[in-house]
C-alpha positions as a Markdown table, in Angstrom:
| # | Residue | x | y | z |
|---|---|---|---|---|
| 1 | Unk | 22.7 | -1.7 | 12.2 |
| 2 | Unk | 19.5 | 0.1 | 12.3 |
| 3 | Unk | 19.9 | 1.4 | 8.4 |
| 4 | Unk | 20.5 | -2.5 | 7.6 |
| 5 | Unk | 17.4 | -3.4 | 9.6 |
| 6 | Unk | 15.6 | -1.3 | 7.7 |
| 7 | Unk | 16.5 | -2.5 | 4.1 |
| 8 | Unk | 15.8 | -6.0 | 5.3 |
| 9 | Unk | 12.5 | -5.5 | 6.5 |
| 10 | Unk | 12.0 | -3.5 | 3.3 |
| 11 | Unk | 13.1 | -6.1 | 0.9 |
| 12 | Unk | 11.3 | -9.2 | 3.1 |
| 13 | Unk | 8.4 | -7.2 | 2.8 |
| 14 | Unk | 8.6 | -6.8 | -1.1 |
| 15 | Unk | 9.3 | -10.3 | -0.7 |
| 16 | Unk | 6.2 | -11.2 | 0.6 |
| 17 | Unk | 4.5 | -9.1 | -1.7 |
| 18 | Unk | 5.8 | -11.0 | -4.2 |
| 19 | Unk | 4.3 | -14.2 | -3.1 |
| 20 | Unk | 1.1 | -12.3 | -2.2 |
| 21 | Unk | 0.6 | -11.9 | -5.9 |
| 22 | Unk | 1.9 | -15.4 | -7.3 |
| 23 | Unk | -0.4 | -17.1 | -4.0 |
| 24 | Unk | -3.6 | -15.3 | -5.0 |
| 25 | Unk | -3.2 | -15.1 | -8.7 |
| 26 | Unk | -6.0 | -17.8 | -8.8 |
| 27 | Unk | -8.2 | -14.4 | -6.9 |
| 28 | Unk | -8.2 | -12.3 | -10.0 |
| 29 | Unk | -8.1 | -15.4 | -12.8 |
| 30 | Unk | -9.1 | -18.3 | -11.6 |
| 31 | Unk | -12.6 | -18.3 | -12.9 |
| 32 | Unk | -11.5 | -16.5 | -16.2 |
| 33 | Unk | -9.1 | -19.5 | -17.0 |
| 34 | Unk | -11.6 | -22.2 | -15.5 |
| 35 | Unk | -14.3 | -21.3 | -17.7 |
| 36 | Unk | -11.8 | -20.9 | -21.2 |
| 37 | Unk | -12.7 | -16.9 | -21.3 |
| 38 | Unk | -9.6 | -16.2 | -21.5 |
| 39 | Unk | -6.1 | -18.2 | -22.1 |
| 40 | Unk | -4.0 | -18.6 | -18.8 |
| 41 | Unk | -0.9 | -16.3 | -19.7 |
| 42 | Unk | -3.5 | -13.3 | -21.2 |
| 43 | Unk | -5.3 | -13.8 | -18.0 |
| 44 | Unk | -1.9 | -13.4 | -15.9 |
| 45 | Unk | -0.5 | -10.8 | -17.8 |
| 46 | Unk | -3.8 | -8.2 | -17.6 |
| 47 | Unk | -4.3 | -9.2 | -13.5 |
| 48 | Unk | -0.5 | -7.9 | -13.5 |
| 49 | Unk | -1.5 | -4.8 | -14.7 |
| 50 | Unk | -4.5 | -4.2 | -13.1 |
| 51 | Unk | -2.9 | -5.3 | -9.7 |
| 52 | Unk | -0.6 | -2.8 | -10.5 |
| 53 | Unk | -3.0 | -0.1 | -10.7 |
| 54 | Unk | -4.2 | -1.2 | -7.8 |
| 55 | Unk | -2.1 | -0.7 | -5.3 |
| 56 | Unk | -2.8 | 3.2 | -5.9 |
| 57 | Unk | -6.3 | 3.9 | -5.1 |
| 58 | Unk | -6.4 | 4.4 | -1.1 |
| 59 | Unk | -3.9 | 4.3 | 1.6 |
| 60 | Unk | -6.6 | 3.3 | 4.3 |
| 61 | Unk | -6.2 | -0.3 | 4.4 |
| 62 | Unk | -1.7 | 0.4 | 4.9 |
| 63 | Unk | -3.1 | 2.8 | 7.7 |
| 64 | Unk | -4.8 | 0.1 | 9.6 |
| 65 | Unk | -2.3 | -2.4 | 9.0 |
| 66 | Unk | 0.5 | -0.2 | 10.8 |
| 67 | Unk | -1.3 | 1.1 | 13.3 |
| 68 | Unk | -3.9 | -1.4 | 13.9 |
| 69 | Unk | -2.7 | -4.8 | 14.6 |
| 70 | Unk | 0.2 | -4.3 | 16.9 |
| 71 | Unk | 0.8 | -1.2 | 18.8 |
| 72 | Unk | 3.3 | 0.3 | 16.7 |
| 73 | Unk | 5.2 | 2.2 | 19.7 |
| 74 | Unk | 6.0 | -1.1 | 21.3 |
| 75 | Unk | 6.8 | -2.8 | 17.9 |
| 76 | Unk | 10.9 | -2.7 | 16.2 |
| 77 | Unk | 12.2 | -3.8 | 13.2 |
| 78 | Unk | 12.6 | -7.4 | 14.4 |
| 79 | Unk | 9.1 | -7.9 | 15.0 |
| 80 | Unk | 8.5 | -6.9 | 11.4 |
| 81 | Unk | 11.5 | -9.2 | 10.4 |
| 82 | Unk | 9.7 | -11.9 | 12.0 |
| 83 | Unk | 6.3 | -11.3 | 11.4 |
| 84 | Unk | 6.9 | -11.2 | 7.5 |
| 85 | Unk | 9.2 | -14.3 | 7.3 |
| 86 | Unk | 6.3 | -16.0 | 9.5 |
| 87 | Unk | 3.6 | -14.7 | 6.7 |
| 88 | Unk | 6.0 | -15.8 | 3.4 |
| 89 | Unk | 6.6 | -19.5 | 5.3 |
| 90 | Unk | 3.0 | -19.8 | 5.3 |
| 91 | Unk | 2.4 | -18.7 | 1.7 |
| 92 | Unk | 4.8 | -20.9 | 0.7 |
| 93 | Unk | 2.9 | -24.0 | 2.7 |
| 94 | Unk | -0.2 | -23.6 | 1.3 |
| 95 | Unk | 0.7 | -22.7 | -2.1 |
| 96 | Unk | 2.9 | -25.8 | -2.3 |
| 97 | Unk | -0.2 | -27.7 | -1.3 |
| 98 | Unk | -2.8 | -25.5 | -3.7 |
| 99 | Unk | -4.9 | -24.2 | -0.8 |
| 100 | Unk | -6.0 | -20.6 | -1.6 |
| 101 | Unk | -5.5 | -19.8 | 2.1 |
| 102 | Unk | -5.2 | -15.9 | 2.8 |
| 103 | Unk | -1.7 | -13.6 | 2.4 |
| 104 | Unk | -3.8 | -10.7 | 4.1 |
| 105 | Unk | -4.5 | -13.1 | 7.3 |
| 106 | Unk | -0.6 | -14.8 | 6.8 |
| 107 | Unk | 1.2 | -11.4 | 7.4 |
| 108 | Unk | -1.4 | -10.2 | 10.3 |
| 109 | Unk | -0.5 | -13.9 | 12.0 |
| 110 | Unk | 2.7 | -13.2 | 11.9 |
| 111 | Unk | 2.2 | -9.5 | 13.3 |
| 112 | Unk | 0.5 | -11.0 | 16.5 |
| 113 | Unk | 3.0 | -13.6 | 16.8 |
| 114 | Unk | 5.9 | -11.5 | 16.5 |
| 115 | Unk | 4.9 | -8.5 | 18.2 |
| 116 | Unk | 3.0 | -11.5 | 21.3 |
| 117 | Unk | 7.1 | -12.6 | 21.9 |
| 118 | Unk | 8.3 | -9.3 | 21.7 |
| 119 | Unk | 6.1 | -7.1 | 23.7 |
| 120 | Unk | 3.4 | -9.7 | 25.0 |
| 121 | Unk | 0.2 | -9.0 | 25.4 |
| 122 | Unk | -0.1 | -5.5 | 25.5 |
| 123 | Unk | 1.7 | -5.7 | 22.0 |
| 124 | Unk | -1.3 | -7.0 | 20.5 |
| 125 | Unk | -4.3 | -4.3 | 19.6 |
| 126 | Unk | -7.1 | -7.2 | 20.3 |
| 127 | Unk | -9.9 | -4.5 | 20.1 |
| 128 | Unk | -8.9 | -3.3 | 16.5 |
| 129 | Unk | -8.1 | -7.2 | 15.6 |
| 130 | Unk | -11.6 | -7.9 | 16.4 |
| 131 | Unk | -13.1 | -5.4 | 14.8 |
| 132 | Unk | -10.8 | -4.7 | 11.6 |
| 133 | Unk | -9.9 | -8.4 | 10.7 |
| 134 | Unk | -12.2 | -11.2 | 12.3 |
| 135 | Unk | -15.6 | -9.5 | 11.6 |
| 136 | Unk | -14.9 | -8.6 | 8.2 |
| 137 | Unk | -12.9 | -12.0 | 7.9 |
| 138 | Unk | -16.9 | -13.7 | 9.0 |
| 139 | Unk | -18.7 | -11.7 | 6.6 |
| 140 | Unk | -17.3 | -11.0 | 3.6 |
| 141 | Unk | -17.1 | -14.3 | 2.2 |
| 142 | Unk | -20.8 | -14.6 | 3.3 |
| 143 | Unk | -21.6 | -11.1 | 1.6 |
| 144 | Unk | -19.8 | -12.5 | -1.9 |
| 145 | Unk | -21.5 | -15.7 | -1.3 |
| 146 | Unk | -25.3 | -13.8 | -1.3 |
| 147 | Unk | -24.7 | -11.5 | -3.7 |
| 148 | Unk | -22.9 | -14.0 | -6.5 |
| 149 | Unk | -26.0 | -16.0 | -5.8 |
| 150 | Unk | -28.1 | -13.5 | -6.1 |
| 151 | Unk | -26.4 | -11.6 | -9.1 |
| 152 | Unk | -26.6 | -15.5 | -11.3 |
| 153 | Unk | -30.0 | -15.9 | -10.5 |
| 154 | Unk | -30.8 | -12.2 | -12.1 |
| 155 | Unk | -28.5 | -13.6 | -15.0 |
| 156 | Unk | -30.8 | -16.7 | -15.6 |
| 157 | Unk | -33.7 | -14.6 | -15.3 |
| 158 | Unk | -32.8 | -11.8 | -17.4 |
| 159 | Unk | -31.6 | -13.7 | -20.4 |
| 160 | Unk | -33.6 | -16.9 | -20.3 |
| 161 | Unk | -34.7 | -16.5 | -23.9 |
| 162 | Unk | -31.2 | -16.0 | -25.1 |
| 163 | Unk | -29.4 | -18.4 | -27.3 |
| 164 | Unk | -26.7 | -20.7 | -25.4 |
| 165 | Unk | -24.0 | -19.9 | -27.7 |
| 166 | Unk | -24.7 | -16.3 | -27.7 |
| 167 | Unk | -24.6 | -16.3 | -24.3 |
| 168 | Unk | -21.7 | -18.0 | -23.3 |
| 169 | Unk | -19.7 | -15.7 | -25.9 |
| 170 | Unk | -21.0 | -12.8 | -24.0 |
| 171 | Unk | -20.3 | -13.9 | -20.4 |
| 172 | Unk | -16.7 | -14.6 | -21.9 |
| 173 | Unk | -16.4 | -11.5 | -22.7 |
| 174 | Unk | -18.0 | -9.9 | -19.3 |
| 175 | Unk | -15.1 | -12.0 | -17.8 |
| 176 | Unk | -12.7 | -9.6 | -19.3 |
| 177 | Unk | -13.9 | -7.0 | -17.2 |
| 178 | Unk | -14.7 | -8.7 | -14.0 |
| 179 | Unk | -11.5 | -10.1 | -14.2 |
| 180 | Unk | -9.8 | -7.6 | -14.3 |
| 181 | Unk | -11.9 | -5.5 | -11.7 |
| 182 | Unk | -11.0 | -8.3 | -9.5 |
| 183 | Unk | -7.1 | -8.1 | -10.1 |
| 184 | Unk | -7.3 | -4.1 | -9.1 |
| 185 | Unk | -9.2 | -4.9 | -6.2 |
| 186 | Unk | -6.9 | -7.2 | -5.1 |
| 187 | Unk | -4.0 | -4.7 | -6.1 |
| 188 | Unk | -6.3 | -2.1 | -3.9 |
| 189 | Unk | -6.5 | -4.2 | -0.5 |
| 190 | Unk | -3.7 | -6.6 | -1.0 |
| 191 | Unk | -0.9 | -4.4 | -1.6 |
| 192 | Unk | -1.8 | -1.8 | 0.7 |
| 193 | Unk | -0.4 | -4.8 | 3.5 |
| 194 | Unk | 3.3 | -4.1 | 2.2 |
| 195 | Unk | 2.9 | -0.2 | 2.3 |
| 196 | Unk | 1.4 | -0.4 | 5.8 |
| 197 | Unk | 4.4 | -2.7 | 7.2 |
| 198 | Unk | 7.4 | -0.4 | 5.0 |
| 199 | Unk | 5.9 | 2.5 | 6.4 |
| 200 | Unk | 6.2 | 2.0 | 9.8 |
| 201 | Unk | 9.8 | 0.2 | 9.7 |
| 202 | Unk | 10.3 | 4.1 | 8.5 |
| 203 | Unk | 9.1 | 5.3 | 11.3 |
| 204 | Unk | 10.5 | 3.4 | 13.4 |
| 205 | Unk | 13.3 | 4.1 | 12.2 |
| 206 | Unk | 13.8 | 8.0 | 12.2 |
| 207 | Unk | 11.9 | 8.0 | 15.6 |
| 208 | Unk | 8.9 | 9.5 | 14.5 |
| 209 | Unk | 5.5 | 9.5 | 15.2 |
| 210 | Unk | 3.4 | 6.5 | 14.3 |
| 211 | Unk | 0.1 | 9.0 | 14.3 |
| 212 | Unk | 1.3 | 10.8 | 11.5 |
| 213 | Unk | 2.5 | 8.1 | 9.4 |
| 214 | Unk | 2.5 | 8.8 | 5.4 |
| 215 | Unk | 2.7 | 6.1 | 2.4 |
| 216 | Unk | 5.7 | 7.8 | 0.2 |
| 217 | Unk | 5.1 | 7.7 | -2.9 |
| 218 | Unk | 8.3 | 5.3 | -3.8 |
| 219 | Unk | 6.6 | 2.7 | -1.1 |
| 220 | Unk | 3.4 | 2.5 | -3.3 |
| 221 | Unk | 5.2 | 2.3 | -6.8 |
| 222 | Unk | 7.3 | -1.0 | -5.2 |
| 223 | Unk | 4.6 | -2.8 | -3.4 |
| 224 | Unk | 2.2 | -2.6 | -6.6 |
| 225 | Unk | 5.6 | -3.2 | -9.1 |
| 226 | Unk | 6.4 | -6.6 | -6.4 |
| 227 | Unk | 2.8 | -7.4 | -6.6 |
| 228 | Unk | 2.5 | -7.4 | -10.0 |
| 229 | Unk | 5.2 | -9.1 | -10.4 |
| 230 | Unk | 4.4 | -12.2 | -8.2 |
| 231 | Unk | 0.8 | -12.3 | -10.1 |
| 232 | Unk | 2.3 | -12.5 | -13.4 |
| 233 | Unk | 4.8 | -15.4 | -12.1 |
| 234 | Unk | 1.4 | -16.9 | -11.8 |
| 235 | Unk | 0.0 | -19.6 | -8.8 |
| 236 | Unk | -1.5 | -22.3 | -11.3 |
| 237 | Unk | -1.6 | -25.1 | -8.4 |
| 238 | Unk | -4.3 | -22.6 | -6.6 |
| 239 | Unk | -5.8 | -21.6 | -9.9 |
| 240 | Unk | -6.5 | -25.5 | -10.6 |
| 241 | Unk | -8.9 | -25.5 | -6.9 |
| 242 | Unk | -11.0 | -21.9 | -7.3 |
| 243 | Unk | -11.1 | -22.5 | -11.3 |
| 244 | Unk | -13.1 | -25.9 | -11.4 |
| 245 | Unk | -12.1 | -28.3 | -8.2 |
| 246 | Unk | -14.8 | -25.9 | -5.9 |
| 247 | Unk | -17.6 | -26.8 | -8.9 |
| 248 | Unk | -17.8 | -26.8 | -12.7 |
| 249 | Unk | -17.7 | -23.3 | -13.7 |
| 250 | Unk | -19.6 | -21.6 | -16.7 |
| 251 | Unk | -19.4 | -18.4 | -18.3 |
| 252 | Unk | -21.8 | -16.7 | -16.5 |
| 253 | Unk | -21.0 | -18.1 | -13.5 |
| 254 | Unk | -18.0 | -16.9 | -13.3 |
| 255 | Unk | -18.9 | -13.6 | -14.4 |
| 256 | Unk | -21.0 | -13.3 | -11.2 |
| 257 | Unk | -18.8 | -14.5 | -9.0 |
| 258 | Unk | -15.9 | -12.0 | -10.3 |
| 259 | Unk | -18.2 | -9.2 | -10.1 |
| 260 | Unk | -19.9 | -10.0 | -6.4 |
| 261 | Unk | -16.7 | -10.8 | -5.3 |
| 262 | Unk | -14.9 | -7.5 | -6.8 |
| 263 | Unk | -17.5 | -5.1 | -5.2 |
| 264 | Unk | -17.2 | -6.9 | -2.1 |
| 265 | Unk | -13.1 | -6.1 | -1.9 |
| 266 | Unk | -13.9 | -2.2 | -3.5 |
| 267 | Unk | -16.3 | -1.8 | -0.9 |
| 268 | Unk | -13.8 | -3.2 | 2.3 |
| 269 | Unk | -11.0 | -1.3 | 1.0 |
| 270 | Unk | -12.6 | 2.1 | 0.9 |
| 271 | Unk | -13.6 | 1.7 | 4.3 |
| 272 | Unk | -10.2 | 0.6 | 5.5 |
| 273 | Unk | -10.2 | -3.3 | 6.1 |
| 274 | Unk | -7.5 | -5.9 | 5.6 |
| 275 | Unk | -9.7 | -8.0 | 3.4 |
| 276 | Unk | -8.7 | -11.4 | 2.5 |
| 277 | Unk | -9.5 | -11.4 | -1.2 |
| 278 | Unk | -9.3 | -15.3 | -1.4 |
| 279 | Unk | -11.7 | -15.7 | 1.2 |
| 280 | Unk | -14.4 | -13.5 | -0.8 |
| 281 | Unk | -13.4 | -15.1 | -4.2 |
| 282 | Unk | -14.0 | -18.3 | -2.8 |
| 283 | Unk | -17.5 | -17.2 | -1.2 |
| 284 | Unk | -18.7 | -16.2 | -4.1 |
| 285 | Unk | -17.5 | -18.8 | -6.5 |
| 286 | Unk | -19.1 | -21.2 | -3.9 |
| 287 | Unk | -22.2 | -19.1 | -4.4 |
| 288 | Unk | -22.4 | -19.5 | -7.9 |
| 289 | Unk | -22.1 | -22.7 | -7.4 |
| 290 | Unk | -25.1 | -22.6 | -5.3 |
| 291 | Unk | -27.4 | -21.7 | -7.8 |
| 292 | Unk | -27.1 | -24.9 | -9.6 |
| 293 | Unk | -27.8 | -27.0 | -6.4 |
| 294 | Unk | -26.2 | -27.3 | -3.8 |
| 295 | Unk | -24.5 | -30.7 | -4.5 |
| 296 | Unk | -22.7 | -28.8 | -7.3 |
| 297 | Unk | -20.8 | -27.4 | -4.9 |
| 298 | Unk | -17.9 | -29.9 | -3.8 |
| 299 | Unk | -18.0 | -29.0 | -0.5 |
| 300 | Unk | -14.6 | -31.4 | 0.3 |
| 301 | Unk | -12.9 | -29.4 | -1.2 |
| 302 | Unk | -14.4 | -26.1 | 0.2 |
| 303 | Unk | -14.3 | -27.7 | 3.5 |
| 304 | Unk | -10.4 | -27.9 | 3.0 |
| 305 | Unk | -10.2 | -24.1 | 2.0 |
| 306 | Unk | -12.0 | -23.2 | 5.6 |
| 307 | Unk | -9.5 | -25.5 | 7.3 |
| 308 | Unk | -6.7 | -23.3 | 6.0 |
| 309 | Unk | -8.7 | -19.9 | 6.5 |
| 310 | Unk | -8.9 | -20.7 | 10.5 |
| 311 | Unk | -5.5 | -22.1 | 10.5 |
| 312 | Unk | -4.0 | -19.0 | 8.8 |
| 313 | Unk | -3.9 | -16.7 | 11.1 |
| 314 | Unk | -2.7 | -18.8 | 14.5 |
| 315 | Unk | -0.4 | -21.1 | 11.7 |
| 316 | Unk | 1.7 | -17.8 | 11.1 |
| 317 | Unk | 1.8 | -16.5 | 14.0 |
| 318 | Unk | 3.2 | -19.7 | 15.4 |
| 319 | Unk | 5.9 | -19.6 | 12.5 |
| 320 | Unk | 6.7 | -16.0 | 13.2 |
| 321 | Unk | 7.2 | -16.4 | 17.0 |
| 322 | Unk | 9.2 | -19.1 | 16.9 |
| 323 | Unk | 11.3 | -17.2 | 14.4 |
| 324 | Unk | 11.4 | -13.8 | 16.6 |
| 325 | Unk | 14.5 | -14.8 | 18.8 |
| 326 | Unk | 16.4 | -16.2 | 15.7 |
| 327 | Unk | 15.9 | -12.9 | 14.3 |
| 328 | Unk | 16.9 | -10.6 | 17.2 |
| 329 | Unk | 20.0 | -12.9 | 18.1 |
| 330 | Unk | 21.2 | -12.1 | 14.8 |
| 331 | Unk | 20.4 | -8.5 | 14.6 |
């Protein structure tokens, strides 16, 4: 029973990984598509790629997502069961609604749920929550949001005396780029989750020691091949909201917001944290908006993307409670 345990949680984790990359599509293309840079299915196919490549730059953010949400020597394979069905219920929700509400913060719900019926409280690391999710969770939007502001006002400044046309061909161009820096970003943090929640269903399943837990080399390849995957199925509900509902984007604009917003993620994933990349692509698109007035920003429909960011988190772990003892009755 353990060795099927363990190819479940494997294969509902790729699962979620797969609608990680079809829910945040919009993170990587949004703006690239909202502003005609690029069309939508050359846009989908390089994020693919790029989130691909990704997934293989650092193993710090799968370190703090096995060892630093739940306590991993009170944790068993049907808390992960849970805790990922919890996190794909919720993707599915908000995706079927077009709310670019956070995978990252979906599967780390469903880890405190899970492991809260399972172990109770002491199964919950509240310190490293704190500190590795909520904190970076408060300011890295805000961070995106400054420095895409920032970054367009330099823009305007710099090349004032440039023709329109000229310009807006250029920025199209820039989005290329950004784009795609975006997409490997996200690759970076987002599939790093997956790897961090395989890797310790091995552990826990050969009875090793958490402390010394590895990423395999196999884990990486299928967590970036499943995100990739789910980004090239493409989220277009969620792309319509970031790529023009938030505000009317431009070439430029969107130019700044990909690159704030990719630097941001870089940045969080060297240093280990479970970024949500929506909730920094949607800073700093907001903060592009910003430069305009702030009335270009419809902030309806940016109030409804908070809503689902502080509903994420408790939504899914509500979803992957209620779903432990379904699990553990039938394994």
């Amino acid at each position: 029973m353990n060795d099927v345990l363990l190819v479940v949680v494997i294969v509902v984790a790729l699962g979620f990984d797969f609608t990680n990359g079809f829910h945040d599509t919009a993170n990587a293309i949004a703006t690239s598509v909202g502003t005609r840079a690029v069309t939508p299915r050359v846009a989908v196919l390089v994020a693919s790629v790029a989130n691909l490549a990704g997934a293989f730059v650092t193993t710090a953010v799968a370190k703090n997502i096995a060892k630093g949400i739940i306590d991993a020597n009170l944790a068993t394979m049907q808390t992960l069961v849970a805790a990922l069905l919890g996190a794909i219920a919720w993707n599915l929700l908000t995706w079927w609604f077009g709310l670019p509400s956070s995978s990252s913060h979906a599967l780390i719900g469903g880890l405190i749920g899970a492991a809260l019926i399972q172990s109770g409280e002491d199964g919950v690391l509240w310190h490293d929550v704190a500190h590795n999710v909520v904190i970076p969770a408060m300011f890295a939007p805000v961070i995106a949001f400054a420095a895409a502001f920032l970054l367009l006002i330099l823009i305007y400044w710099v090349f004032s005396s440039l023709n329109p046309g000229i310009a807006n061909r250029g920025f199209r161009l820039g989005q290329l780029g950004t784009g795609t820096w975006v997409a490997f970003t996200h690759g970076a943090n987002d599939a790093q989750k997956t790897m961090g929640v395989i890797a310790l269903a091995l552990v826990l399943h050969s009875g090793g020691d958490v402390s010394n837990l590895e990423i395999p080399t196999w884990v990486k390849v299928s967590a970036g091949v499943a995100i990739g995957l789910g980004t090239y199925a493409g989220g277009w509900r969620i792309i319509r909201t970031l790529g023009q509902r938030v505000f009317q984007m431009e070439p430029e604009s969107g130019f700044a917001a990909q690159a704030a917003a990719g630097t941001t993620i870089y940045l969080a994933t060297r240093l280990g944290y479970p970024l949500s990349t929506t909730h920094v692509v949607s800073g700093a698109v907001m903060g592009a908006g910003a430069t305009r007035r702030l009335s270009a920003v419809r902030w309806g429909v940016a109030g409804n993307i908070v809503v689902a960011w502080v509903l994420t988190i408790p939504a899914a772990a509500a979803v992957a409670a209620a779903l432990y003892w379904p699990v553990e009755a039938v394994f």
